[in-house]
N, C-alpha and C positions, 0 to 999 in steps of 0.2 A: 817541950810540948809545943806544936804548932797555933799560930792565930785560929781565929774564928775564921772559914771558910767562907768565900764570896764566888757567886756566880753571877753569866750575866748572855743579853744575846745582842749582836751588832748587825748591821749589815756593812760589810769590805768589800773594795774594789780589787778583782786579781785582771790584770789588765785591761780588758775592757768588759767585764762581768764580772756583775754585782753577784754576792755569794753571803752566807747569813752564817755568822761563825757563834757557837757559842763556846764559853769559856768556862771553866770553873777552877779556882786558886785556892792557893794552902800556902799563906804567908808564914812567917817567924813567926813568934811567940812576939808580944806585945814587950815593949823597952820593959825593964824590971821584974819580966817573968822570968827570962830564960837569958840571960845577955851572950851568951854562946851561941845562941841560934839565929842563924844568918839566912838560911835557904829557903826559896819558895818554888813550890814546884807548881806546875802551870798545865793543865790537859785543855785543848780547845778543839773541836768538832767544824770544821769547816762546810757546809752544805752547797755541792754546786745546783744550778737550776736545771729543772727537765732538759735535755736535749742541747747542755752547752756543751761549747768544742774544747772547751779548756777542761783535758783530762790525761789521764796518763804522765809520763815523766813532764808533758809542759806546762802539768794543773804542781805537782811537785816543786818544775823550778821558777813557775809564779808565784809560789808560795815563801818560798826561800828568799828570792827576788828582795819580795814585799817587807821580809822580817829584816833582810840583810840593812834596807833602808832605814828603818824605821831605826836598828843597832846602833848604825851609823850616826842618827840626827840624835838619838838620846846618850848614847855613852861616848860618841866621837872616836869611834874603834871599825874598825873593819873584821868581821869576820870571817874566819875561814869556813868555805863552803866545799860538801862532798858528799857524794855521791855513797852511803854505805845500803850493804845487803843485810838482812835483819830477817830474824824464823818469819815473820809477819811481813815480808817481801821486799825491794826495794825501797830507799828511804832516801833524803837529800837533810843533809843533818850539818848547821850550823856552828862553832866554837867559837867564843870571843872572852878575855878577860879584861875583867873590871876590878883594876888596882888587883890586888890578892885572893879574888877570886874569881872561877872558874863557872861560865855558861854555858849552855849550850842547849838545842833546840832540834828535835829529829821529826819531820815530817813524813807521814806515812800514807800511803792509799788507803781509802775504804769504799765500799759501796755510795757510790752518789758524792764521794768527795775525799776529806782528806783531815787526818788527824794529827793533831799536832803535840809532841809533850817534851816539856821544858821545864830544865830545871835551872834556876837563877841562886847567885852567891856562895855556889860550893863550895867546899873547902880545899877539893883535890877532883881529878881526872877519876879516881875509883869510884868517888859519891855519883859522878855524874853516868858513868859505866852501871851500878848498884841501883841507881833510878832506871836508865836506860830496860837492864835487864827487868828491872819489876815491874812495868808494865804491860798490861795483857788489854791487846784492842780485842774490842767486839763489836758486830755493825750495831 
């Protein structure tokens, strides 16, 4: 059984425009509930502002960009990044592991911006495929 769900809204910089992302998470199960359950899955809504130029694949690989660093400075790993095709259009989708388990992170277009969903501490490449698949964007 998953944590208490947490949501939240930030304003991020994707290279030089500021963008208001909000998030909403689904950690593990709290220490003692569930000690099997490792996984949190992550949806965040990225919003760009009226009439900015950061769109299409280069609002994508700012986005990508932006997480690859962040991987970087928090797990000390590098990412692989690429470019996959997805029923919901073009996507720029991240892979990194941390000790024995499996990351990763697909960003996707939407109206006025860019959605993002991730799933952290999977157990295998199938969990993260099985999340991947169950997700259905809507603007």
């Amino acid at each position: 059984m998953p944590g208490a769900p947490r949501s939240g809204e930030q304003a991020i910089r994707l290279d030089r425009v500021v963008a208001t992302e909000r998030s909403w998470i689904l950690p593990p199960a709290a220490a003692g509930d569930a000690p099997q359950e490792t996984t949190t899955y992550v949806v965040r809504r990225g919003a760009m502002p009226a009439g900015s130029t950061l769109r299409d694949a280069a609002l994508l690989d700012a986005a990508a960009a932006r997480a690859a660093r962040g991987i970087a400075l928090e797990d000390a790993t590098t990412p692989s990044i690429a470019k996959v095709a997805t029923g919901a259009g073009d996507a720029a989708e991240l892979r990194w592991a941390t000790g024995r388990f499996h990351n990763a992170t697909r960003y996707l277009l939407i109206p006025g911006g860019y959605c993002e969903v991730t799933i952290l501490g999977a157990t295998s490449d199938a969990d993260i495929a099985s999340y991947f698949a169950s997700v259905q964007l809507r603007p």
